[in-house]
C-alpha positions in Angstrom: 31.2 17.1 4.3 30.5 15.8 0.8 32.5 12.5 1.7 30.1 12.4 4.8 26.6 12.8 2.2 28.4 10.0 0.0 28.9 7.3 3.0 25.3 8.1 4.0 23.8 7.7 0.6 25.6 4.1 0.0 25.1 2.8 4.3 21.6 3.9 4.3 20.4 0.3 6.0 23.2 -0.1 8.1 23.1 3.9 9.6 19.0 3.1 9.7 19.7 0.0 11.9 22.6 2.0 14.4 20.1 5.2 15.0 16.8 2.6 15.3 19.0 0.8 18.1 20.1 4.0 20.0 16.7 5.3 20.2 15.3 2.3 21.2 17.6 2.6 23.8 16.9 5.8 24.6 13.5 5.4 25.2 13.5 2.3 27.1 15.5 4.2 29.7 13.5 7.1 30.1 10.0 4.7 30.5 11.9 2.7 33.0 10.5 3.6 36.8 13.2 4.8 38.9 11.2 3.9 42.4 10.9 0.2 43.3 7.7 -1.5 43.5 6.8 -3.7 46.4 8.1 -7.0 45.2 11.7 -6.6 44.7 12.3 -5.5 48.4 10.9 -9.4 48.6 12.9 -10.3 45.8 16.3 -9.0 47.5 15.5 -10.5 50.7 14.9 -14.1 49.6 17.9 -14.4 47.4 20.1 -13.5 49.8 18.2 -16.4 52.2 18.8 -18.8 49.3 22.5 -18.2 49.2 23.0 -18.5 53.0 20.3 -21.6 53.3 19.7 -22.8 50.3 15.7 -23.3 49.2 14.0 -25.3 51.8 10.6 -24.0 50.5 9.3 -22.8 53.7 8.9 -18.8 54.8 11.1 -17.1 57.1 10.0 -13.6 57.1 6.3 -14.0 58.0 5.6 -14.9 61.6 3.1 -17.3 61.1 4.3 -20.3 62.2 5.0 -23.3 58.9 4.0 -21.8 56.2 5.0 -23.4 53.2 6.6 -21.1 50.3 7.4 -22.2 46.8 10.0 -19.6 45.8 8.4 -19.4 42.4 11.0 -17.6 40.9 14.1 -18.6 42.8 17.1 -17.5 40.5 15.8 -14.5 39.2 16.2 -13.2 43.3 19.5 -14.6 43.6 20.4 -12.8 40.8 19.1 -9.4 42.0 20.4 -9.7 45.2 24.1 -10.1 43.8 23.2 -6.6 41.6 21.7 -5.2 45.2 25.1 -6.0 46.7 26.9 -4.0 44.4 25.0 -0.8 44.6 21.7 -1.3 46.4 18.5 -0.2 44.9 20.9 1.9 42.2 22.5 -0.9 40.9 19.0 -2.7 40.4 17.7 0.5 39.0 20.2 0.4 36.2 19.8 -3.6 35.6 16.2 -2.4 34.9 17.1 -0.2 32.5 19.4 -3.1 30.8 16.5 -5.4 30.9 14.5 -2.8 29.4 16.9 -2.0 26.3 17.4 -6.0 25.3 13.7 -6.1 25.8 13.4 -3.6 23.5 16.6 -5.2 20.9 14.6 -8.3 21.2 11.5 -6.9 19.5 13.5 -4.9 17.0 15.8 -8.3 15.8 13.3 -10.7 15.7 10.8 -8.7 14.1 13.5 -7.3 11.5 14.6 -10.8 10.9 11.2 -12.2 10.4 9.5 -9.4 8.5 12.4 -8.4 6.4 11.6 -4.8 7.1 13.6 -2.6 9.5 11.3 1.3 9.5 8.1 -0.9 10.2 9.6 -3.1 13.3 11.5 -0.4 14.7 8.3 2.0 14.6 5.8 -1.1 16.3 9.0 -1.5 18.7 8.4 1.7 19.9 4.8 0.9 20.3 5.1 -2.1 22.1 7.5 -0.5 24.9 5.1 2.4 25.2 1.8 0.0 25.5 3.8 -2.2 28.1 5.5 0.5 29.9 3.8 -0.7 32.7 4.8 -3.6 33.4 9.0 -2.2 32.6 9.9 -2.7 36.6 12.3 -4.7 38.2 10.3 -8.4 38.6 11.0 -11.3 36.8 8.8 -10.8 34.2 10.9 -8.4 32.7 13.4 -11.1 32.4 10.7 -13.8 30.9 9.3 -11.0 28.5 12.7 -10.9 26.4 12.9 -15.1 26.7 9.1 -15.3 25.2 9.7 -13.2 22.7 13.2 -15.7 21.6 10.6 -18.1 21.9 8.8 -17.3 19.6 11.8 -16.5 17.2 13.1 -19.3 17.4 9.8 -21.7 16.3 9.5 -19.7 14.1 13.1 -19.9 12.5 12.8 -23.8 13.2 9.4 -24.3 10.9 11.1 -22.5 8.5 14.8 -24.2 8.7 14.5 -27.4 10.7 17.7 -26.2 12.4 18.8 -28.1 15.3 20.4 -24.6 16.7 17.1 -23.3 17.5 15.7 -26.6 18.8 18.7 -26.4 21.4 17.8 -22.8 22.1 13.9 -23.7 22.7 14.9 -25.9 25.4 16.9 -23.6 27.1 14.3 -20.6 27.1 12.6 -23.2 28.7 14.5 -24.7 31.4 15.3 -20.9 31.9 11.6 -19.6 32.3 11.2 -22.6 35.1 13.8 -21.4 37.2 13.4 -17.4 36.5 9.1 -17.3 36.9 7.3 -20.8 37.2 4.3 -19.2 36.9 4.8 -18.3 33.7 6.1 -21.6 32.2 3.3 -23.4 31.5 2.4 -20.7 29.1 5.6 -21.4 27.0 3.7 -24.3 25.9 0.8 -22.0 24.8 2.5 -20.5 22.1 3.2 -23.6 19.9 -0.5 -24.2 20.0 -1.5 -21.6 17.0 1.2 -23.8 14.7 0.1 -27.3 15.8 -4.0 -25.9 15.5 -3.5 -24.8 11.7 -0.9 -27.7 10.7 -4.1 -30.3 12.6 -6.3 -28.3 10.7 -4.2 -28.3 6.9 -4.3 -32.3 7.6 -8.2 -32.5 8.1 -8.5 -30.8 4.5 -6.0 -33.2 3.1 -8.4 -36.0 4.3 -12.2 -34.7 3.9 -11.8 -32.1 1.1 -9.0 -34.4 -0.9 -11.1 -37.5 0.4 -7.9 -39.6 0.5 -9.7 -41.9 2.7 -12.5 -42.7 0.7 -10.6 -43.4 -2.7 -8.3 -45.6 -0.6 -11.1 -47.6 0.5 -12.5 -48.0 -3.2 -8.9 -48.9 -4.5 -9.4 -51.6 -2.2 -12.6 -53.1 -2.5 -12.0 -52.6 -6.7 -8.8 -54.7 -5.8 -10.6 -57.2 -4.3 -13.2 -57.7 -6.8 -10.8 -57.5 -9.5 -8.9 -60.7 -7.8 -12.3 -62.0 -7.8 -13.0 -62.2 -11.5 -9.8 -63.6 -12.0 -10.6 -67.0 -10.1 -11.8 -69.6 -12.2 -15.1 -71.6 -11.6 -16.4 -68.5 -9.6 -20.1 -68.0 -9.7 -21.7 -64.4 -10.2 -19.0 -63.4 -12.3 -21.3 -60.9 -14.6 -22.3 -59.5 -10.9 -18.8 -58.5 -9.7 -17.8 -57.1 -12.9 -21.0 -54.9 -12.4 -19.6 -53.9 -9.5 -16.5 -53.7 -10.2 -17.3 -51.0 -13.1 -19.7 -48.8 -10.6 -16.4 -48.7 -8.4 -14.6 -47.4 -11.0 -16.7 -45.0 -12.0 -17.1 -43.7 -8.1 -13.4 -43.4 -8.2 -12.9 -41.6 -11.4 -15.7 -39.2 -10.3 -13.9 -39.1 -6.7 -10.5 -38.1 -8.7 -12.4 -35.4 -11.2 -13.7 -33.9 -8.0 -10.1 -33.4 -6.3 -9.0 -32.2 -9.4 -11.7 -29.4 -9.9 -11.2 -28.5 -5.8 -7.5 -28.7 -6.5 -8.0 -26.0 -9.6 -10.3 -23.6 -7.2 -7.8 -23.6 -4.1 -4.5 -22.1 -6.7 -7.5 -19.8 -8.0 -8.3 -18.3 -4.7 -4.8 -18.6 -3.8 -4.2 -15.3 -5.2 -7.5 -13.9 -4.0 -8.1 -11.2 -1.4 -10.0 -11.6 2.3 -8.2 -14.9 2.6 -6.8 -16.8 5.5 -3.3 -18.9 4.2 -3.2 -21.9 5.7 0.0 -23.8 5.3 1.0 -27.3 5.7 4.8 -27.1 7.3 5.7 -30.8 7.8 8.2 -29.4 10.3 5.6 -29.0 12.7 6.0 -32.6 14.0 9.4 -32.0 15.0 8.0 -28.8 16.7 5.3 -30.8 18.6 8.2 -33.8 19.9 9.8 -30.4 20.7 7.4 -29.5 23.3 6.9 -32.8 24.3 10.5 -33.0 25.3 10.8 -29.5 26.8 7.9 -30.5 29.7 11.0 -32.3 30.9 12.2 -28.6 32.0 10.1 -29.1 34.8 11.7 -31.6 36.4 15.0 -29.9 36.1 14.5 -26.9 39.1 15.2 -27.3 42.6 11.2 -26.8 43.1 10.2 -30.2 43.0 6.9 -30.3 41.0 6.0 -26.9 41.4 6.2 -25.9 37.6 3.7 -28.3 37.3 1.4 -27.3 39.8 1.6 -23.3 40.6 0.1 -21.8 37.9 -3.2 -24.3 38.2 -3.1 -23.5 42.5 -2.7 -20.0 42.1 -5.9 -20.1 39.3 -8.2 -22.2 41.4 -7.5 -19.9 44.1 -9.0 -16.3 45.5 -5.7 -14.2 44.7 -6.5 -13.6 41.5 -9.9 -12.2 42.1 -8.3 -9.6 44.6 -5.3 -8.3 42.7 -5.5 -6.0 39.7 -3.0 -7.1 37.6 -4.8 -10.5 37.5 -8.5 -8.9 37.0 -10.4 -9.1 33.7 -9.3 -6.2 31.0 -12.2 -3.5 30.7 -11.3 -1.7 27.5 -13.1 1.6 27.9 -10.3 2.1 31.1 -7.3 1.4 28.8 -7.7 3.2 26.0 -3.9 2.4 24.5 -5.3 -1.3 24.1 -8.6 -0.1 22.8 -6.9 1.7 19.8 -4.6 -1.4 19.4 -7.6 -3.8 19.0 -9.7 -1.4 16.6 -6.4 -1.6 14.4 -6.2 -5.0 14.3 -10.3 -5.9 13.8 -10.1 -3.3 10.8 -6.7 -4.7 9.3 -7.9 -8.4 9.7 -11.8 -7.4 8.6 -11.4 -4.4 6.6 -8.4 -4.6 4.3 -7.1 -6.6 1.7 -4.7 -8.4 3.1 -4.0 -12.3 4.2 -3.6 -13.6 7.6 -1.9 -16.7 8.1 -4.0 -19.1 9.9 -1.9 -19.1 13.0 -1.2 -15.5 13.3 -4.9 -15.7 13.3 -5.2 -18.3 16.2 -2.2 -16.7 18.2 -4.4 -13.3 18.1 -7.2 -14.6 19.2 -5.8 -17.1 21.9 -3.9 -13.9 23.3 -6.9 -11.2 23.0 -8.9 -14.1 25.1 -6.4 -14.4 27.4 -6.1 -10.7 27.5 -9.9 -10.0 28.4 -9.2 -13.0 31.5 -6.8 -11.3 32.9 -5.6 -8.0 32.0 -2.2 -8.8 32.9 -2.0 -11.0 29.6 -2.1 -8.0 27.3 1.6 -7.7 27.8 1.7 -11.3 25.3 -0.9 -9.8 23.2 1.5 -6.8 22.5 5.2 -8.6 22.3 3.9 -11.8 20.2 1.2 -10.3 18.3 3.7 -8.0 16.7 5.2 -10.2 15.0 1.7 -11.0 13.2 0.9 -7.5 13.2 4.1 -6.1 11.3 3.6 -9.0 8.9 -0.3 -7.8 8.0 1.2 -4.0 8.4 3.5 -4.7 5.5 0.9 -6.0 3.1 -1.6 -3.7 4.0 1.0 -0.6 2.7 2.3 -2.6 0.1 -1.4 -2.9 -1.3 -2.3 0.5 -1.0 1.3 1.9 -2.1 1.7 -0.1 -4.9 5.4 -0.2 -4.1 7.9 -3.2 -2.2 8.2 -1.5 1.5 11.3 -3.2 2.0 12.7 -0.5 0.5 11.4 2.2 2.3 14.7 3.1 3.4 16.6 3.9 0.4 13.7 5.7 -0.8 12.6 8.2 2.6 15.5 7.7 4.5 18.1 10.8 4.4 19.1 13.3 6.7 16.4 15.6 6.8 13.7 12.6 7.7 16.5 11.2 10.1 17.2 14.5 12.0 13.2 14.3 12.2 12.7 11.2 13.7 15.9 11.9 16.1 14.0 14.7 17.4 10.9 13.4 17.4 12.3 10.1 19.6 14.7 11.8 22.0 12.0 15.1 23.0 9.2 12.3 23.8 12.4 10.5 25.7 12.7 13.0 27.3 9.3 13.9 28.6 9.0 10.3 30.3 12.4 10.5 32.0 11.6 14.2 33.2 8.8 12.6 35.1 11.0 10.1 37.2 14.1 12.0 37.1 14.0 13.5 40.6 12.0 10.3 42.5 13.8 8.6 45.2 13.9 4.7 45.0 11.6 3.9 47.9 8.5 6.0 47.8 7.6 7.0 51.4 4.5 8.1 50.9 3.4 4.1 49.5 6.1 2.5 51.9 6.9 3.1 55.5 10.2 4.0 55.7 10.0 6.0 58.7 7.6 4.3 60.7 9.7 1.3 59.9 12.8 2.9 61.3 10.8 3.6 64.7 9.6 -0.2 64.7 13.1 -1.1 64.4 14.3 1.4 67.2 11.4 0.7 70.1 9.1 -2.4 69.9 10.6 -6.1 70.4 10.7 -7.7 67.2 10.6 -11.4 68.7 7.4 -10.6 70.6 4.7 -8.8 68.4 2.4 -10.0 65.8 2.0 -7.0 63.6 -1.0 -6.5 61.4 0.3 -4.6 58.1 -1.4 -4.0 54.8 -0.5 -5.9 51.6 0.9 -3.1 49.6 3.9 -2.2 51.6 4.4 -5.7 53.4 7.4 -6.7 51.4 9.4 -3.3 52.4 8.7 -4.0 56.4 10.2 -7.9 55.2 13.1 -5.9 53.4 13.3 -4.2 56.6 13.6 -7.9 58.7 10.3 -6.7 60.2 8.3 -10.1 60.6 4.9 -9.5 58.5 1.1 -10.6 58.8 1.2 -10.4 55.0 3.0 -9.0 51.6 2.7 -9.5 47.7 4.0 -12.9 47.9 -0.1 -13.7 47.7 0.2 -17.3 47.2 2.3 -17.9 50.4 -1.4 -16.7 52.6 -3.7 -18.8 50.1 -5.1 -22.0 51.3 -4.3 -24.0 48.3 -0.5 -23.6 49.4 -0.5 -23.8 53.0 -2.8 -26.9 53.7 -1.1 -29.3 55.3 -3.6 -32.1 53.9 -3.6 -31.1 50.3 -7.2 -29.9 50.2 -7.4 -26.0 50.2 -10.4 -26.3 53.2 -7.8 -27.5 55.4 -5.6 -24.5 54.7 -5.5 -21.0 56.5 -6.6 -18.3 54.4 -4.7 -15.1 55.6 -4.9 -14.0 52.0 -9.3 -13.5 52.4 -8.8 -12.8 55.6 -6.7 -9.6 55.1 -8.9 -8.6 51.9 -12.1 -9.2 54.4 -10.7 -6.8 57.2 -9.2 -4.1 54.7 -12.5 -3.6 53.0 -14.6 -4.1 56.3 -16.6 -6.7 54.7 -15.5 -8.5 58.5 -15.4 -6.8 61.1 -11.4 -6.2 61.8 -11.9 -6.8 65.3 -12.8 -10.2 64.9 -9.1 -10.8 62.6 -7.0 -9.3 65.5 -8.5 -11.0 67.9 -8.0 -14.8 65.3 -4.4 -13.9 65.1 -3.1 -12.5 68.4 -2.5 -9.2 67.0 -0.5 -7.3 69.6 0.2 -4.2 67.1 -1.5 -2.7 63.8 0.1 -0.8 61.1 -2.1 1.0 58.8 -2.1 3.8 56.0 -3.8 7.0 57.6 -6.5 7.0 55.5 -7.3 3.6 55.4 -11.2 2.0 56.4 -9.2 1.0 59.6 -7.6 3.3 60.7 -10.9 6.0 60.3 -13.1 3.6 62.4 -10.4 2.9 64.9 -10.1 6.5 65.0 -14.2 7.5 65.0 -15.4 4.4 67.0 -12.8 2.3 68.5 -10.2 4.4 69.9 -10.4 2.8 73.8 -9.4 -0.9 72.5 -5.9 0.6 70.9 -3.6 3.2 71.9 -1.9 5.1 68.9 1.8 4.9 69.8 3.5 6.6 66.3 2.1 8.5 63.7 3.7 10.5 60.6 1.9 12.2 57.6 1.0 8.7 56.0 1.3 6.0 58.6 -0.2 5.3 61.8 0.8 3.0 64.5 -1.5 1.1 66.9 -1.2 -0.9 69.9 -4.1 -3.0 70.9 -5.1 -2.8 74.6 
């Protein structure tokens, strides 16, 4: 036992480092949801239709007639429908749970290798998988979350290094983010702004506080009159020495003036409430970087649809209409509320100093955050980077002691038995919640209704009216659909056949319009030929059909959460 104290004492780091990375992936298992959400039902189905057919980029499981389908994130369904063929929806379940643990190794490394400090990233990795719990589901995001936050490792590694290692590895997150989630890539190019924005802005002092430009244009023109006065038989020679002296003397003032700006800058260098601004040079080869990594565009099957997606699916209606892609209302998230008083009062109300561009990157993210709430998932992997880094000063300030080595002073095995506890009982009281759920939830998906579909009506000859929500499990089913979470396949901007989103059907609004009653569903059924109508129990529809219009459609199945209809 004494031998076992001893090896403790002198492996502190190293026994820190194996316990952080076991409970990290401890908890990432237990916060990963056991029941599928509606887009990998989707997900499965169109990878296995990419392997049989290749990507032809039209739909096949809708049956409205030429619609035009971008598969936006082609290889990451392939690559679940290979894990679904070795053990269904339990074999995704546990790839989930992978994902989840290298998402959760990704924080942990970079942050450790950036920050030099292992207790504070391995607490803030914790934070970050409990604030984006949420979005821990099988969909390619999970993927692209792990790949963002290399990303930003590795620009960061390059400023510091110039390596051409991790210029290599930027283009390949890149080419890998256009063929995993296309609507995501354009963003890659979003996070080398905050480092090109305070390199820009290092250059502008160099030029108007230095005034570079203006001595060089007085060296010249006191060059020019100097060649003057050497000529011979040149008139006004008293007056160009005249001027020659007042350029001198605007240049030597000029020079005393960088000099006592020069002296003040290295004073308040080592003053509190400052924002660092640093001029890394290796930010040029970051910027022809980027320019060369737009080039991962070109190199998917899509065409230009890395291009083009993101800026459709913006200008369109679906992101009004879906939460994920709503505006963030802090008082109804309270996790992220906390977050951001935390950061105003370190960045406002402490003594520490922010790099310029952890600055920007905060900012640009907390905008994008408030746009569309499904952005606070950035805010919380990449800002914690910046965050650990103002963490560190702030306790190193107020401790009076290097944090680096909190380890070796508060590590041992009382404080480890501690935070072993501490990790595996809240472990345990997310997993306890999802331990005994099935994989398909029937009460959100229609799993017996979709059995009786199968088993009695013609699949060739009705055009079903479903609900968005559970559309993709009647696909997964081969139940042809009138919609499911694939929004941008209903949305105008996508299926026009002339390019201009007026000439487009919008099945999208004209769900959203019938669901909410805002049109009268009647009028929808009657647009599309609807022949049958499946609809939650306790949805708008199915009261009124129920209360008002029960001679124009004759109930034909019915369970505790879904009804079936056919229209007379």
């Amino acid at each position: 036992m004494k031998n076992l104290f001893t090896i403790f004492s002198k492996n502190k780091r190293k026994i820190f480092c194996i316990v952080a990375i076991v409970l990290i992936a401890i908890f990432a298992f237990s916060i990963t949801p056991k029941q599928m959400q509606n887009d990998i039902f989707y997900t499965v189905k169109i990878g296995h239709l990419i392997r049989e057919n290749g990507i032809d980029k039209m739909d096949h499981f809708s049956w409205h007639e030429g619609l035009p389908y971008e598969y936006p994130h082609w290889l990451y369904d392939v690559g679940m429908s290979y894990i679904y063929d070795i053990g269904q929806f339990g074999a995704i379940y546990i790839s989930t749970i992978v994902f989840s643990c290298l998402l959760g190794f990704s924080i942990f490394f970079v942050n450790s290798k950036l920050n030099k400090n292992y207790v504070i990233s391995f607490i803030i990795t914790m934070v970050v998988l409990y604030l984006i719990k949420g979005y821990i589901t099988a969909r390619a995001q999970l993927v692209t979350f792990i790949l963002f936050v290399l990303l930003t490792y590795n620009i960061e590694r390059f400023l510091e290094n110039k390596k051409v290692i991790n210029a290599v590895i930027l283009f390949i997150i890149h080419f890998l983010i256009a063929n995993l989630h296309i609507a995501v890539w354009p963003f890659t190019f979003v996070i080398y702004l905050p480092y090109i924005a305070e390199y820009l802005i290092a250059e502008i002092f160099d030029i108007l506080i230095y005034k570079k430009v203006q001595i060089a244009f007085l060296k010249f023109r006191a060059k020019l009159l100097l060649n003057q006065t050497k000529r011979k038989n040149i008139k006004n020679k008293e007056k160009i020495n005249k001027k020659l002296n007042d350029f001198n003397e605007k240049l030597l003032k000029n020079q005393n003036r960088i000099e006592v700006i020069k002296t003040k800058i290295k004073e308040n260098e080592g003053k509190e409430y400052k924002v660092k601004i640093r001029k890394n040079k290796n930010v040029r080869w970051l910027i022809v970087i980027m320019i060369i990594a737009i080039f991962t565009g070109f190199l998917t099957p899509l065409g230009n649809s890395p291009f083009t997606y993101t800026y459709l699916t913006m200008k369109g209606n679906t992101t009004k209409n879906i939460n994920e892609h709503l505006p963030l209302t802090l008082t109804n998230n309270s996790p992220m509320l906390c977050t951001m008083i935390i950061l105003i009062w370190l960045i406002a109300f402490t003594r520490i100093k922010i790099r310029l561009s952890d600055l920007f990157m905060i900012g640009g993210l907390t905008y994008l955050m408030f746009m569309t709430r499904r952005q606070q998932s950035m805010l919380v992997l990449i800002g914690s980077i910046a965050f650990i880094r103002m963490t560190k000063q702030f306790l190193e300030n107020i401790l009076h002691y290097d944090v680096d080595n909190l380890i070796n002073k508060y590590f041992n095995k009382f404080t480890a038995f501690i935070l072993i506890t501490a990790m595996i009982s809240l472990s345990l009281h997310f997993y306890s919640k999802t331990k005994n759920l099935k994989y398909v939830n029937e009460s959100t998906y229609p799993v017996q209704a979709s059995e009786w579909i199968l088993n009695n009506l013609d699949l060739d000859n009705i055009r079903l009216y479903n609900e968005y929500n559970y559309g993709s499990y009647l696909l997964y089913r081969g139940i042809p659909v009138f919609i499911d979470s694939r929004a941008d396949l209903y949305a105008p901007e996508f299926n026009t056949p002339s390019g201009k989103a007026t000439d487009g059907n919008d099945i999208f609004m004209d769900f959203i319009n019938s669901s909410n009653i805002s049109t009268y569903y009647g009028d929808i059924f009657n647009k599309y030929d609807i022949t049958h109508v499946i609809l939650y129990k306790n949805s708008k529809i199915a009261m009124l059909i129920r209360k008002t219009d029960s001679e124009k459609y004759k109930e034909i199945y019915s369970d505790d959460r879904f009804v079936i209809y056919e229209v007379i």
